[in-house]
N, CA, C and O atoms as a printed pandas DataFrame, in Angstrom:
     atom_number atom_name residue_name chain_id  residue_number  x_coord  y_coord  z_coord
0              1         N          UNK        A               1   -1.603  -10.469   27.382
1              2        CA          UNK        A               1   -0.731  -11.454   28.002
2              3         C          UNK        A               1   -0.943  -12.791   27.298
3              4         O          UNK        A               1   -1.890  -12.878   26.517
4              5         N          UNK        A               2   -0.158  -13.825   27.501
5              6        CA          UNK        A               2    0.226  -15.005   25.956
6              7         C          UNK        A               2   -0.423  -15.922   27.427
7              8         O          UNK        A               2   -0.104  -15.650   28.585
8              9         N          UNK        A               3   -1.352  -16.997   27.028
9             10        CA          UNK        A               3   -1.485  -18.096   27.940
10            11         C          UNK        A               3   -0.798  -18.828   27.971
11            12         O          UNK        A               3    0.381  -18.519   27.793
12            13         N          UNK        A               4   -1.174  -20.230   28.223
13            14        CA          UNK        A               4   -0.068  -21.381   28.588
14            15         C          UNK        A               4    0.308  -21.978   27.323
15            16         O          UNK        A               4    1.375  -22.562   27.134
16            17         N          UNK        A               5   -0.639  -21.804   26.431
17            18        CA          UNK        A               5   -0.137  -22.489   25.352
18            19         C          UNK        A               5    0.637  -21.555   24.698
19            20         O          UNK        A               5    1.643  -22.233   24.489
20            21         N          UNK        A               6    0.854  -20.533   24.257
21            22        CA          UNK        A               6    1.790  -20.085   23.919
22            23         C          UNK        A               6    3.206  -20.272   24.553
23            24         O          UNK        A               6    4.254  -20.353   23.913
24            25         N          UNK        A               7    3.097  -20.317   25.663
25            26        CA          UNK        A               7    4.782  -20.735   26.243
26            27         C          UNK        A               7    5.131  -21.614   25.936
27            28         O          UNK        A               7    6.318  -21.822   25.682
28            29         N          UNK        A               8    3.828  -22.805   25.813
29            30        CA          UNK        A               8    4.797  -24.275   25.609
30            31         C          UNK        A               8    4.838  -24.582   23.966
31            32         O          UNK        A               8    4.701  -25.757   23.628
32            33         N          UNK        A               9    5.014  -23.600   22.970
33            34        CA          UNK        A               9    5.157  -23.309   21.503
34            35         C          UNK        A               9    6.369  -23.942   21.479
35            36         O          UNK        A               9    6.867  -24.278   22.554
36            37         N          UNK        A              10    6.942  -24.169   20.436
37            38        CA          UNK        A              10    8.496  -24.818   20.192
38            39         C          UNK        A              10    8.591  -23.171   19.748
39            40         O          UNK        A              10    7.842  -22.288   19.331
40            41         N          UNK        A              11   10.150  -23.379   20.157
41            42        CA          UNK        A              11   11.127  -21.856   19.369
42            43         C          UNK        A              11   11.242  -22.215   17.950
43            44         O          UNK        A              11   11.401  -23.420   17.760
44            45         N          UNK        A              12   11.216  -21.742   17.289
45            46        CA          UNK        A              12   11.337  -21.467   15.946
46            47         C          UNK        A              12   13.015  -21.712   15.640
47            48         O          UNK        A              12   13.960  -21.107   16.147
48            49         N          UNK        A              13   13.036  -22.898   14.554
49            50        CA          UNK        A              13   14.801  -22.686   14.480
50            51         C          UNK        A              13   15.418  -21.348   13.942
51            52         O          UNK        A              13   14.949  -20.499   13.185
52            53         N          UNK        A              14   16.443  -21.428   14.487
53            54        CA          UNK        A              14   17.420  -20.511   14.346
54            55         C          UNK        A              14   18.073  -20.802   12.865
55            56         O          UNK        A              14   18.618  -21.842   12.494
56            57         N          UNK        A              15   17.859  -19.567   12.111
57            58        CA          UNK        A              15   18.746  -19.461   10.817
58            59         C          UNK        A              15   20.069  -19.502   11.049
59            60         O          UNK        A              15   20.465  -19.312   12.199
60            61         N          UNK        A              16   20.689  -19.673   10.340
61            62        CA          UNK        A              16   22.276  -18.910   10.477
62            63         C          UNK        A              16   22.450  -18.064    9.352
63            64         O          UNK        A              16   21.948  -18.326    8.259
64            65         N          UNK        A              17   23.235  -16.923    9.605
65            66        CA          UNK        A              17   23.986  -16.089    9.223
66            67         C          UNK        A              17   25.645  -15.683    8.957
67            68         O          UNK        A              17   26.516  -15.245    9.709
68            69         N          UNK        A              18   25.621  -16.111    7.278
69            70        CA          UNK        A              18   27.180  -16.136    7.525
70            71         C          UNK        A              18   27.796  -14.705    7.672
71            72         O          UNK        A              18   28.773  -14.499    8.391
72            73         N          UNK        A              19   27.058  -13.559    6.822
73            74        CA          UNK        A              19   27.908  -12.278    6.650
74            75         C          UNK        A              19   27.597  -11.555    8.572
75            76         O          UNK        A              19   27.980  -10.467    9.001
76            77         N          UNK        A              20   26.879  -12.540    9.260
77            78        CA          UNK        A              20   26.937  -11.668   10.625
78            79         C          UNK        A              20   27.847  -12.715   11.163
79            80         O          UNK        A              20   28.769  -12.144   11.745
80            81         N          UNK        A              21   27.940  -13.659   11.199
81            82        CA          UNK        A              21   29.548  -14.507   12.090
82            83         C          UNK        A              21   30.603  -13.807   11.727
83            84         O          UNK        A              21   31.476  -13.699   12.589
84            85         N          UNK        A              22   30.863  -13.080   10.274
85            86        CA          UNK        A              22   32.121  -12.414   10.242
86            87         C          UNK        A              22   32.588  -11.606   11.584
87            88         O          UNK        A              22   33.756  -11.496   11.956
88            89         N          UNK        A              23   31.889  -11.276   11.980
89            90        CA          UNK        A              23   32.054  -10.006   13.280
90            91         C          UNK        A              23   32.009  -11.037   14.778
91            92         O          UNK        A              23   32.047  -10.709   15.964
92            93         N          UNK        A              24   31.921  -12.277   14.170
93            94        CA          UNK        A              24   31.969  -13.529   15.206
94            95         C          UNK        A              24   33.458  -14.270   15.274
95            96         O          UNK        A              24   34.023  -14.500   16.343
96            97         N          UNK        A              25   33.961  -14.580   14.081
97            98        CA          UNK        A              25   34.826  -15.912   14.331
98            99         C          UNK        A              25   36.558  -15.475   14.629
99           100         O          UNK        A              25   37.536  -16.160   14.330
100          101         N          UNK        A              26   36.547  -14.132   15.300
101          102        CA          UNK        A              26   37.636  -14.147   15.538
102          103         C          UNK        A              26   38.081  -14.814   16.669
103          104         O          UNK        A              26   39.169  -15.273   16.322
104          105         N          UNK        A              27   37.928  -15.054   17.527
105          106        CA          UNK        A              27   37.890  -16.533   18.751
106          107         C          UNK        A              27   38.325  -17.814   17.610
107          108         O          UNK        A              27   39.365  -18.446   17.800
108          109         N          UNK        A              28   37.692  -18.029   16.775
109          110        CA          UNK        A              28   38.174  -19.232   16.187
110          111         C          UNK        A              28   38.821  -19.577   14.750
111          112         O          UNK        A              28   38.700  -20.652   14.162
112          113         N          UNK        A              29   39.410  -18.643   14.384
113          114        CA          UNK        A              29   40.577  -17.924   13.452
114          115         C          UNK        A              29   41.884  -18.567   13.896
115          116         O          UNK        A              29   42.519  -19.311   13.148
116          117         N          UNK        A              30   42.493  -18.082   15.850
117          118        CA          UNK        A              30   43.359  -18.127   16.193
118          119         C          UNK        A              30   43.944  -20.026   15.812
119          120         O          UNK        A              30   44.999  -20.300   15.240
120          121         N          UNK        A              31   43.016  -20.959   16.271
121          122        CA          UNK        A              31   43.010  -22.539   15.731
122          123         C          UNK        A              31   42.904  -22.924   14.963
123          124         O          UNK        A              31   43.841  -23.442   14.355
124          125         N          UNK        A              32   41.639  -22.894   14.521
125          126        CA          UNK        A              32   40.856  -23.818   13.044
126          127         C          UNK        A              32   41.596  -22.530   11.944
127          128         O          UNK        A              32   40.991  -22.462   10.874
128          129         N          UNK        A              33   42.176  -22.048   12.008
129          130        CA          UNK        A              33   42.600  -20.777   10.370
130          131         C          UNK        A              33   43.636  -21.398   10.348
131          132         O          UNK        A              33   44.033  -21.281    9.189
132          133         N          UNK        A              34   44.360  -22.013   10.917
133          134        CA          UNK        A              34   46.053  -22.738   10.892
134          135         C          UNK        A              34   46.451  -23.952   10.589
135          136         O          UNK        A              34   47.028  -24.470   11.545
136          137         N          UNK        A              35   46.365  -24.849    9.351
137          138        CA          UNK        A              35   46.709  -25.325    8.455
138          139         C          UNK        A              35   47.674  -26.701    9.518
139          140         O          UNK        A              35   48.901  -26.802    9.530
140          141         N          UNK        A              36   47.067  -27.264   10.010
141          142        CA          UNK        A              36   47.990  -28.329   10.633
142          143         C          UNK        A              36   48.555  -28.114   11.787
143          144         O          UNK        A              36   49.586  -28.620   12.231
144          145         N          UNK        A              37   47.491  -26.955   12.508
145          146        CA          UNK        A              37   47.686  -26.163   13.913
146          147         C          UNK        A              37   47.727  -27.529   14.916
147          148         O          UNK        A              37   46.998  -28.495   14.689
148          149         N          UNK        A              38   48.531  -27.490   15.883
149          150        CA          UNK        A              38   48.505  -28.090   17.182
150          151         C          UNK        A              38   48.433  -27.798   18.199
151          152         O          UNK        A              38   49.582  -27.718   18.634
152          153         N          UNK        A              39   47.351  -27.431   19.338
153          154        CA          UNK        A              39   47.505  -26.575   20.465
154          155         C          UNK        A              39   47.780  -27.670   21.575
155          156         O          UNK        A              39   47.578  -28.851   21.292
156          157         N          UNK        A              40   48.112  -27.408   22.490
157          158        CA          UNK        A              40   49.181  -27.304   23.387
158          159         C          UNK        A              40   48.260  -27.928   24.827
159          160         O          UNK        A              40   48.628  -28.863   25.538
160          161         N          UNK        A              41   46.978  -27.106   24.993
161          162        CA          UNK        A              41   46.396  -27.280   26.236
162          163         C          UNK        A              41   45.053  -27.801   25.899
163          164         O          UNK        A              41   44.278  -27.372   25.045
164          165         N          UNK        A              42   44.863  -29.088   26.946
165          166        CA          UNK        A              42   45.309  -29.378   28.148
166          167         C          UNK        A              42   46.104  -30.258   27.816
167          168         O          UNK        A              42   46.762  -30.671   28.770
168          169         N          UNK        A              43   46.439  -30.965   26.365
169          170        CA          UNK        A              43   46.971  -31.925   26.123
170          171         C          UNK        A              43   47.615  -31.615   24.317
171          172         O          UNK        A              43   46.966  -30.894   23.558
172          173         N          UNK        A              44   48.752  -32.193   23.936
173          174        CA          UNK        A              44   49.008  -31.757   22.571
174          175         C          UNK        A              44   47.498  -32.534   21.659
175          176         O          UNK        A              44   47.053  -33.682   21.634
176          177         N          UNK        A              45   47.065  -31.204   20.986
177          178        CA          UNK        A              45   45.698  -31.720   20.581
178          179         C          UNK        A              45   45.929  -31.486   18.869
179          180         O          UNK        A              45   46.508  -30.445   18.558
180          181         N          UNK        A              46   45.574  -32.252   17.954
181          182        CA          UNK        A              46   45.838  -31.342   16.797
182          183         C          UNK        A              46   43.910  -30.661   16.350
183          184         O          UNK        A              46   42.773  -31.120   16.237
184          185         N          UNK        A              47   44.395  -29.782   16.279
185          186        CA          UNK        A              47   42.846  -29.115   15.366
186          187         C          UNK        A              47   42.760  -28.928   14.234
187          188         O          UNK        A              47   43.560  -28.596   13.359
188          189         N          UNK        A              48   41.031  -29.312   14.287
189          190        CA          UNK        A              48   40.632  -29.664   12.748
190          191         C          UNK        A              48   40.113  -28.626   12.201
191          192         O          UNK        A              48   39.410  -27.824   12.814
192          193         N          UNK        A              49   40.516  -28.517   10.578
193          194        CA          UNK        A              49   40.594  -27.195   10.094
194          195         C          UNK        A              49   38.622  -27.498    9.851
195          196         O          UNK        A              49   38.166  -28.582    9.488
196          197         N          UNK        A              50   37.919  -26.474   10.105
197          198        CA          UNK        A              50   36.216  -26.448    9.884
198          199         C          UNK        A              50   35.881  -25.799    8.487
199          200         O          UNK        A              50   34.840  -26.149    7.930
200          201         N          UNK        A              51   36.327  -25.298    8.166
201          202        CA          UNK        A              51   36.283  -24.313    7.201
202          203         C          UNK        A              51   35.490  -25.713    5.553
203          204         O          UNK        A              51   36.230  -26.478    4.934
204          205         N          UNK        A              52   34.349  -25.623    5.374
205          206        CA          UNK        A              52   33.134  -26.623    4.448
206          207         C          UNK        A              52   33.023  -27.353    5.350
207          208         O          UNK        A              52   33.896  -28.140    4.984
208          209         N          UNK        A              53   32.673  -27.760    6.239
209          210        CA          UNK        A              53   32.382  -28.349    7.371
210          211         C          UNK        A              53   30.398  -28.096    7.052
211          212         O          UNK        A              53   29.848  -27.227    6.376
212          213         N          UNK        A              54   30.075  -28.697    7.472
213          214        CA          UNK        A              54   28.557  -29.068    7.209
214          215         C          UNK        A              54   28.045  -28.031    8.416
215          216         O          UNK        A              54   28.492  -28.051    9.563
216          217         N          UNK        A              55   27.217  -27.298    8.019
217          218        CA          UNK        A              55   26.437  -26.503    9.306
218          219         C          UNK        A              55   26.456  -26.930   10.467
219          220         O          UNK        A              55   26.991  -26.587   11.522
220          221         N          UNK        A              56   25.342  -28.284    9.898
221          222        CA          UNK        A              56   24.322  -28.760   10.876
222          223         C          UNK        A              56   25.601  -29.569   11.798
223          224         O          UNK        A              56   25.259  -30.012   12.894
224          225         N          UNK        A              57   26.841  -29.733   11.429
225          226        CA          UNK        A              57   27.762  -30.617   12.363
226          227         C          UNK        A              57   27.877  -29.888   13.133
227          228         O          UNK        A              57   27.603  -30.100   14.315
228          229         N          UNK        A              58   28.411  -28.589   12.573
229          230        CA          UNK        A              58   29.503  -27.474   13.529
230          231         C          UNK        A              58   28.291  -26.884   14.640
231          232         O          UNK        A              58   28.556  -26.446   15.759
232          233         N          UNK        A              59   27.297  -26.957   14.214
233          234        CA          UNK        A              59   26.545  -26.476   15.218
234          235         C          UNK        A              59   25.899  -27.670   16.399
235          236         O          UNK        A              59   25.519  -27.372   17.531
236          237         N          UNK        A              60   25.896  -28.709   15.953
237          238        CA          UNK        A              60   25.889  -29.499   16.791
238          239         C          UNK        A              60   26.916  -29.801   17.686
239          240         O          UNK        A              60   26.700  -30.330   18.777
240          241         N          UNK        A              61   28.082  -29.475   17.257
241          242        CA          UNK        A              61   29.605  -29.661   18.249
242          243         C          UNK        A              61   29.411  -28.417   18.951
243          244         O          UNK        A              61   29.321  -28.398   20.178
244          245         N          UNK        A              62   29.366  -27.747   18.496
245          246        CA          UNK        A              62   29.264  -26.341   19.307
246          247         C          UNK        A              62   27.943  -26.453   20.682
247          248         O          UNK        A              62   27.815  -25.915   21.781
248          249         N          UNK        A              63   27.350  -27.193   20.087
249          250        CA          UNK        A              63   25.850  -27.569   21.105
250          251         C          UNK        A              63   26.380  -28.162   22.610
251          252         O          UNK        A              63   26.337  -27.722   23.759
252          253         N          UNK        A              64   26.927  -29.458   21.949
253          254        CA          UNK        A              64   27.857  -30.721   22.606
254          255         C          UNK        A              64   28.743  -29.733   23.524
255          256         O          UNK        A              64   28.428  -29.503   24.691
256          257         N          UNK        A              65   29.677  -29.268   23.013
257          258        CA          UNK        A              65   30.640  -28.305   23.896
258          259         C          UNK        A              65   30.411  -27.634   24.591
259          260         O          UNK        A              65   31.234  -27.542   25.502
260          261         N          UNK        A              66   29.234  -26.764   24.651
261          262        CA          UNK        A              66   28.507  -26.017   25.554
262          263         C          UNK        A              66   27.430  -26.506   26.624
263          264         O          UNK        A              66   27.019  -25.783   27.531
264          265         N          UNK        A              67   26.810  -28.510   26.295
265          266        CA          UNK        A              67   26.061  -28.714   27.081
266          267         C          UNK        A              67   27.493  -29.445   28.071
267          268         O          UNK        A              67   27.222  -29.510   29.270
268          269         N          UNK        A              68   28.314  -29.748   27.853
269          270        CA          UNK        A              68   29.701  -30.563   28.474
270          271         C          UNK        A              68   29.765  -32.065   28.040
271          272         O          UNK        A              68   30.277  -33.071   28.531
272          273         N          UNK        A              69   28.973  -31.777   26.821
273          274        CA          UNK        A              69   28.892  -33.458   26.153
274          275         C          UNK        A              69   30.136  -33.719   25.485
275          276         O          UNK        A              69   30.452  -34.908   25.510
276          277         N          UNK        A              70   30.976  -32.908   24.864
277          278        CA          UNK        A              70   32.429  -32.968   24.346
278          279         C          UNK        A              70   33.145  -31.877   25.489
279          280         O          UNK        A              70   32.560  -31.008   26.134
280          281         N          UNK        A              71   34.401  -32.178   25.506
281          282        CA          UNK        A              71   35.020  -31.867   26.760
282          283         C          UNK        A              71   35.988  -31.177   26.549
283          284         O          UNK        A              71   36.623  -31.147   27.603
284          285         N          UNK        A              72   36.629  -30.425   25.574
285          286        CA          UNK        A              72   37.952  -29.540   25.431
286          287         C          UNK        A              72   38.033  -28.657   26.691
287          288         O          UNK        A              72   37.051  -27.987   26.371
288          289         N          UNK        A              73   38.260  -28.329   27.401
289          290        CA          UNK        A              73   38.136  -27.062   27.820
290          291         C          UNK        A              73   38.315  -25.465   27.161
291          292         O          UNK        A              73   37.789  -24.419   27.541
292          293         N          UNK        A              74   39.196  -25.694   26.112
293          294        CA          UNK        A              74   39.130  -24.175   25.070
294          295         C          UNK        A              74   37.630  -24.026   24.827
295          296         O          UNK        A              74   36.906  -23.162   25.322
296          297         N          UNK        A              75   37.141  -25.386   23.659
297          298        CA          UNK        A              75   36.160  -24.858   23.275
298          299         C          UNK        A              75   35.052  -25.194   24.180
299          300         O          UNK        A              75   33.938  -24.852   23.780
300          301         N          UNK        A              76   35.109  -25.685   25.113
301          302        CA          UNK        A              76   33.555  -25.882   25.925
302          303         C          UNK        A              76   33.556  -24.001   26.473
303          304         O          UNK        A              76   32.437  -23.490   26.441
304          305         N          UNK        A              77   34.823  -22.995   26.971
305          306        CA          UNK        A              77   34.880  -21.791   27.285
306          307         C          UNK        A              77   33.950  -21.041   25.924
307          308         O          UNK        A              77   32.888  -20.424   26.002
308          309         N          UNK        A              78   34.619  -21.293   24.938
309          310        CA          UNK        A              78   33.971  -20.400   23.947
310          311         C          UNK        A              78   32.486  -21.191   23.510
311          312         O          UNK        A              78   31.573  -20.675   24.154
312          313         N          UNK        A              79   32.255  -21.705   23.086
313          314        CA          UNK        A              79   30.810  -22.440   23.068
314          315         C          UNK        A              79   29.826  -22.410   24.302
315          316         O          UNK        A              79   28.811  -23.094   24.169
316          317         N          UNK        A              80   29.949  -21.856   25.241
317          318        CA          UNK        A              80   29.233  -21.375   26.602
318          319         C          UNK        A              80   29.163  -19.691   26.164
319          320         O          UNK        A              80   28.182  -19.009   26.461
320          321         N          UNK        A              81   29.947  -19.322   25.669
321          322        CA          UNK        A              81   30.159  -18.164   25.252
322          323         C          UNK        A              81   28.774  -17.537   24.166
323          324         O          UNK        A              81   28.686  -16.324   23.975
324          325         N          UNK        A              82   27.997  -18.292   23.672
325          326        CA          UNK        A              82   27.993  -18.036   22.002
326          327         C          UNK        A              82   25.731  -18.450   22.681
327          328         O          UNK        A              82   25.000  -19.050   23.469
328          329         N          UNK        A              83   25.812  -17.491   21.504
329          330        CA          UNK        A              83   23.874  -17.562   21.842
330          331         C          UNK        A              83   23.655  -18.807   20.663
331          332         O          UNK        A              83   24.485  -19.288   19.892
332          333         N          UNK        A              84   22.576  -19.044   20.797
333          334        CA          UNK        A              84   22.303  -19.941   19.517
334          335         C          UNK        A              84   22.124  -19.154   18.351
335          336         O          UNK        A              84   21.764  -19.900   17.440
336          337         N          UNK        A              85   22.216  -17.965   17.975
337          338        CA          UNK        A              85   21.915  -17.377   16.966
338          339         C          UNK        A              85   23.433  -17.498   16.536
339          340         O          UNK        A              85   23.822  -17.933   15.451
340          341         N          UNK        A              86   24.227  -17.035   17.577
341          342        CA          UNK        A              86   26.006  -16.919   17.042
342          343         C          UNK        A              86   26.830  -18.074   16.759
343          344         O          UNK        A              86   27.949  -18.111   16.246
344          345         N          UNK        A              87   25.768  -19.421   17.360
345          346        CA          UNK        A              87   26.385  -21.044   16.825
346          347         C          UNK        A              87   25.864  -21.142   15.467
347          348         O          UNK        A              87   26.645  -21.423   14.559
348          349         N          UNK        A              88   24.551  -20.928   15.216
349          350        CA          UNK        A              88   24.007  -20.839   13.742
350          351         C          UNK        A              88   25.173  -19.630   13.002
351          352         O          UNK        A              88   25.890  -20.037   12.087
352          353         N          UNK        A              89   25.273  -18.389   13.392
353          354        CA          UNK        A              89   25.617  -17.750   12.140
354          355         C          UNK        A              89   27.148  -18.347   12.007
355          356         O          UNK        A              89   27.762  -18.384   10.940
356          357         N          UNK        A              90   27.697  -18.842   13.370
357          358        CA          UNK        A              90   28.988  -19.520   13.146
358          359         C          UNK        A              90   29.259  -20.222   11.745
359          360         O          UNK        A              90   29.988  -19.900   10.807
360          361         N          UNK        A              91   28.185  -21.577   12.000
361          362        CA          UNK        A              91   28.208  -22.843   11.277
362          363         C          UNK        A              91   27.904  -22.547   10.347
363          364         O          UNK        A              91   27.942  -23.403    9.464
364          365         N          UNK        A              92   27.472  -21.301   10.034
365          366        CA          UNK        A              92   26.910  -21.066    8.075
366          367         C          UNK        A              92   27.885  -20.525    7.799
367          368         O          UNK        A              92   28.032  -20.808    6.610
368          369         N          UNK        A              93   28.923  -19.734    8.180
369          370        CA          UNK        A              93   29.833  -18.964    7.541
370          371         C          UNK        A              93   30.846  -19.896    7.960
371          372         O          UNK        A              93   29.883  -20.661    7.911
372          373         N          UNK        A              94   31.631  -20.461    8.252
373          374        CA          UNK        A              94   32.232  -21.929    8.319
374          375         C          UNK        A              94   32.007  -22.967    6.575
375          376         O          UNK        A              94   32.654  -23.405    5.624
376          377         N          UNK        A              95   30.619  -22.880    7.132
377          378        CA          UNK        A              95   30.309  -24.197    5.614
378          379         C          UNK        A              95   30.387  -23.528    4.426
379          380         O          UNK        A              95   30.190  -24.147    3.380
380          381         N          UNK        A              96   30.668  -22.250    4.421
381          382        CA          UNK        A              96   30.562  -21.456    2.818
382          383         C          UNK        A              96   32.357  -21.580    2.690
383          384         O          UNK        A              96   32.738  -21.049    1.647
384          385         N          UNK        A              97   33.094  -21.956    3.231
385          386        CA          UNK        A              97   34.500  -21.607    3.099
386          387         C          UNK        A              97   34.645  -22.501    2.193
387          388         O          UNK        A              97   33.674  -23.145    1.796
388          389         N          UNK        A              98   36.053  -22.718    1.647
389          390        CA          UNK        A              98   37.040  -23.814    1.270
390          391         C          UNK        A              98   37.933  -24.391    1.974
391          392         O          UNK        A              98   38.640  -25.267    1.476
C-alpha cells in the first residue's frame, strides 16, 4: 500500500498523441475543418480554424472550457467530454496540421 507521500506526488504530465486523436477529432472536424465556418448557436459565432495552432494553447482552451472559464456552450459540452490524455492527444495532432 503507497503512504501519504505518494498521493501527494504531482501527476506526471500528460504527453500528447497525435496518431491516437485521429480516432478523437471527429467532434471537431464538423467546425474548426470548415474554412470560414459560422455556427449558429447560441449566438452567430465565427470559428477559428485550429489546425498549427500551438499545443500548449489548444490544450489550455480545452482546459478553460471544461473548468467553465471560457463559456461556449458547444465546446464547454465537448471539453467536459475529453480525459486529459484526449486534450493532449487533441492539441498535438491539431499543431502538426497546416
Amino acid at each position: 500500500m503507497a503512504g501519504p507521500a505518494a498521493a501527494q506526488a504531482p501527476a506526471a504530465p500528460v504527453a500528447g498523441n497525435a496518431d491516437a486523436a485521429r480516432q478523437k477529432v471527429s467532434m471537431c472536424i464538423g467546425c474548426h475543418g470548415i474554412k470560414g465556418y459560422r455556427a449558429s448557436f447560441p449566438e452567430v459565432y465565427s470559428v477559428p480554424m485550429i489546425a498549427g495552432q500551438n499545443a500548449k494553447y489548444i490544450e489550455a482552451a480545452l482546459k478553460e472550457y471544461a473548468s467553465g472559464a471560457r463559456t461556449h456552450p458547444s465546446m464547454v459540452g465537448i471539453a467536459k467530454s475529453l480525459s486529459d490524455q484526449d486534450i493532449a492527444d487533441v492539441a498535438a495532432y491539431y499543431s502538426t496540421l497546416k
